[in-house]
N, C-alpha and C positions, 0 to 999 in steps of 0.2 A: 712699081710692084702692086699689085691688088692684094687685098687684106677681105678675107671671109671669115665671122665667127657666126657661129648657128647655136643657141641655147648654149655657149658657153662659160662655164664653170670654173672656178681656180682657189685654191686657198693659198698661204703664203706661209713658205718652208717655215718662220718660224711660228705661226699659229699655233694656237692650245690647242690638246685635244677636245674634240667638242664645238669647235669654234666657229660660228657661220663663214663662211667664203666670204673672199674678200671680191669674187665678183659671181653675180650670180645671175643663171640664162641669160646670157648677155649675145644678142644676136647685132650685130654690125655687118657694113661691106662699106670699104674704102676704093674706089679707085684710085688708076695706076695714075703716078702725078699728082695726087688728089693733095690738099694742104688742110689738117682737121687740129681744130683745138680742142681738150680736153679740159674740161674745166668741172668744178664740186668741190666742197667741201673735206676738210682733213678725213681722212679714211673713208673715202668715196670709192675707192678702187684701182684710184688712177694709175698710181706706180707699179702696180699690180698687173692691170692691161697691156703697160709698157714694157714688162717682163715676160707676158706670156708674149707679144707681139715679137719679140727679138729671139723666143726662142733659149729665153733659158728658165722658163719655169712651161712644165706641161699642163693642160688643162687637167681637172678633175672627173670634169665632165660636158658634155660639146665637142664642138667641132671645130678646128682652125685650118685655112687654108689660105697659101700664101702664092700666087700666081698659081692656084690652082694646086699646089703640090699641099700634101698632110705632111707636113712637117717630122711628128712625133713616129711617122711610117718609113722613116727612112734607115738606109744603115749608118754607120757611125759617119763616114766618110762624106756621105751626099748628106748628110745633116750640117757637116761644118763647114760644107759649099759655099752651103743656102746661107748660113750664117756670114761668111763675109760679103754675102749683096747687101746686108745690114747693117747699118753705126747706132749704138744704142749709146748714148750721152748724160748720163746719172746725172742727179742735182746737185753732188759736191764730184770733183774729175778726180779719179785716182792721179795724182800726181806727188811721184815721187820727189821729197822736197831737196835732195840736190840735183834733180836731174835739172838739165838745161832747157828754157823753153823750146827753143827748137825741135826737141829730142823729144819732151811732149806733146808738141802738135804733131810732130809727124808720127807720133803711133796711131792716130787715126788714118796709117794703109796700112797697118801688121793684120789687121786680119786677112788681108789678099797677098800676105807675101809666104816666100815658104819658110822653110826654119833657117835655115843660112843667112835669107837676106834680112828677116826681121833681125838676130843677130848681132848682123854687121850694122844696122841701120843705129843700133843703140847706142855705136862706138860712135860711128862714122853717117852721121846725116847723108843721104842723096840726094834729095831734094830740096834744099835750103832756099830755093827762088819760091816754092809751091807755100812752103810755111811761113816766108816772108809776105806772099802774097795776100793768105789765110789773115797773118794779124793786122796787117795793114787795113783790111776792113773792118778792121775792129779797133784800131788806132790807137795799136799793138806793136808796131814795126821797130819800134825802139829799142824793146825787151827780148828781142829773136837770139840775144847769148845769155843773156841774166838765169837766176840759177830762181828754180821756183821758190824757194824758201825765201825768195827778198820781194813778193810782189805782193799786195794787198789782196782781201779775199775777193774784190770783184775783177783783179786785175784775172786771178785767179781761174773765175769761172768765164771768162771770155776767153782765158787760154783753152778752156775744154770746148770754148762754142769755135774758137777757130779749128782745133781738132776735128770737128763735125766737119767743117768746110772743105777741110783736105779730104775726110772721107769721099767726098763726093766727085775731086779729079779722079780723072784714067791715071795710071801711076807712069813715069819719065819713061819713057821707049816703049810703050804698050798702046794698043787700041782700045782692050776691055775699057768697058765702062766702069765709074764707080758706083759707089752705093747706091743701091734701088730704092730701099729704105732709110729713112732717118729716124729714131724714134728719142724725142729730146724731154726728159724728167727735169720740170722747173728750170729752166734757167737763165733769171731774171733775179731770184732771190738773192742775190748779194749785189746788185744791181742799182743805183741810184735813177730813177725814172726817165731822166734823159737818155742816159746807157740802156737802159731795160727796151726802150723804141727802137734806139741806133741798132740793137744787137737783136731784136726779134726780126726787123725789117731786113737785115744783113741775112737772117737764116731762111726766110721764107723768100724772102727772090733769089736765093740762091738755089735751092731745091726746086724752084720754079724752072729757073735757069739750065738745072738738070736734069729735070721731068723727071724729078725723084720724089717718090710717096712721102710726105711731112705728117709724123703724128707728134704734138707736141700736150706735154700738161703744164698750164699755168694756174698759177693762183691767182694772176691779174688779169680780174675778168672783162677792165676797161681793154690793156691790151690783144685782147685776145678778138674782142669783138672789131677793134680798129683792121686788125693785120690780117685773119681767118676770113676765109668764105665760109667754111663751115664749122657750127660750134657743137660738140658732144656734152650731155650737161650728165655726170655720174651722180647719184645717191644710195650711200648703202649698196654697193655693189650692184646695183641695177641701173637700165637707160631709164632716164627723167625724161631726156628730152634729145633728139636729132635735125636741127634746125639750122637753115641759112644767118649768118650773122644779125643779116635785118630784120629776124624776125623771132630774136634772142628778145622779149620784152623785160622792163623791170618786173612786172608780174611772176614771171616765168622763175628770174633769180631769185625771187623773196621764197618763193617756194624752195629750190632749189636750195638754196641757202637757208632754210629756218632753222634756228635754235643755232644756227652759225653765219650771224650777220657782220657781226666781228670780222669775220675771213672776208665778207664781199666789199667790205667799205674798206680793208686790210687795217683795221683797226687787231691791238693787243686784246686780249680773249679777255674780258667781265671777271673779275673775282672769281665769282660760284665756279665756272669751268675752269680757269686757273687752278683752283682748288684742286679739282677732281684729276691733273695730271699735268705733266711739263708742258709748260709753253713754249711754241716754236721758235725760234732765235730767227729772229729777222736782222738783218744787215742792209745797210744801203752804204757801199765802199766805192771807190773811185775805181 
């Protein structure tokens, strides 16, 4: 899927009023396939991008175009089309804590199913081989009946990155393809650094694998620069910088990164900013 923004704009449903945008003239283009990391600083705009990208928050101002189509120009119907060519993958999974894992990964095809088969699929799994398959690369295949309330929190968020994976099969008896898009918010953060590789390297040769558009935000910016050909650097809701991995310099992230060096080295936040507001809860879980 190609991704166009032109001077676009966006604030965040729950903004003050008053409140500068959380991204602001923001002009991008992604090609179709294309594998891009996002990377910046806490309130850089990134969760932000990945929301207007998927289509569930509208620009403010600008332009988005998504294989060519304006999204926000459609009618109700061909808007929720275009949304199931898309898996958007938040940085904690909605996962219902008695549901079963199975049952979780495989809601990553409900948005291409219709209302009957999603449904049935909540009862009754169809594809139990696709979701064994899913966790299996994430060395998950054990926990394919375990109930989500008994798994650790990074067991956790690999169950959401296998969900991505399924996204991305033709669903059992069908030729359509799956998701054109992946658009994946943080997710490494419950992650122990061995698994943070395993499971980033899992996501991007699979989307490779599917000539599916990858826009991913990371806070690890070592990973990002290993896995990515191209790296997005946000500040203050504006482009810093639109650069090939190799030519991401340290210069480049000191900038990027000032007065939030803490976040690049993923060091806990200095006193003074502690002070001024919650610190983010970092996890590294099994």
């Amino acid at each position: 899927m190609k991704l166009e923004l032109q001077a676009l704009s966006a604030r965040h449903p729950a903004a003050r009023p008053g409140a500068a945008p959380a991204l602001r003239s923001l002009t991008l283009a992604v090609a179709p396939g294309e594998q891009v990391a996002i990377i910046g600083p806490s309130g850089a705009g990134k969760t932000t991008l990945l929301q207007v990208l998927a289509c569930a928050l509208p620009p403010s101002a600008g332009h988005l175009r998504l294989d060519g189509t304006a999204p926000w120009q459609l009618p109700r119907r061909a808007l929720q089309r275009l949304r199931g060519r898309l898996f958007l993958a938040p940085q904690v999974p909605p996962l219902p804590p008695r549901q079963r894992v199975v049952t979780a990964v495989l809601a990553g095809q409900l948005p291409r199913l219709g209302l009957l088969a999603s449904v049935r699929s909540l009862f009754y799994p169809a594809d139990i081989p696709g979701a064994h398959a899913a966790l299996d690369r994430l060395d998950l295949a054990d926990k394919l009946f375990e109930r989500v309330d008994r798994l650790s929190g990074g067991e956790r968020q690999r169950v959401g990155l296998a969900r991505a994976l399924v996204a991305l099969q033709a669903l059992p008896g069908r030729t359509d393809a799956g998701a054109r898009l992946l658009l994946v918010d943080e997710p490494l953060s419950a992650l122990d650094p061995t698994r943070a590789r395993q499971a980033i390297g899992t996501l991007v040769t699979a989307a490779r694998d599917h000539a599916t558009t990858l826009v991913a935000t990371l806070h690890q910016v070592d990973v990002a620069l290993a896995h990515f050909p191209r790296i997005v650097g946000l500040r203050d809701g504006a482009l810093a910088f639109d650069l090939p991995a190799a030519e991401v310099t340290r210069e480049r992230l000191a900038r990027l990164y000032e007065q939030h060096e803490h976040e690049l080295r993923g060091e806990a936040p200095p006193p003074e900013v502690a002070a001024s507001g919650p610190a983010p809860v970092v996890m590294h879980c099994r």
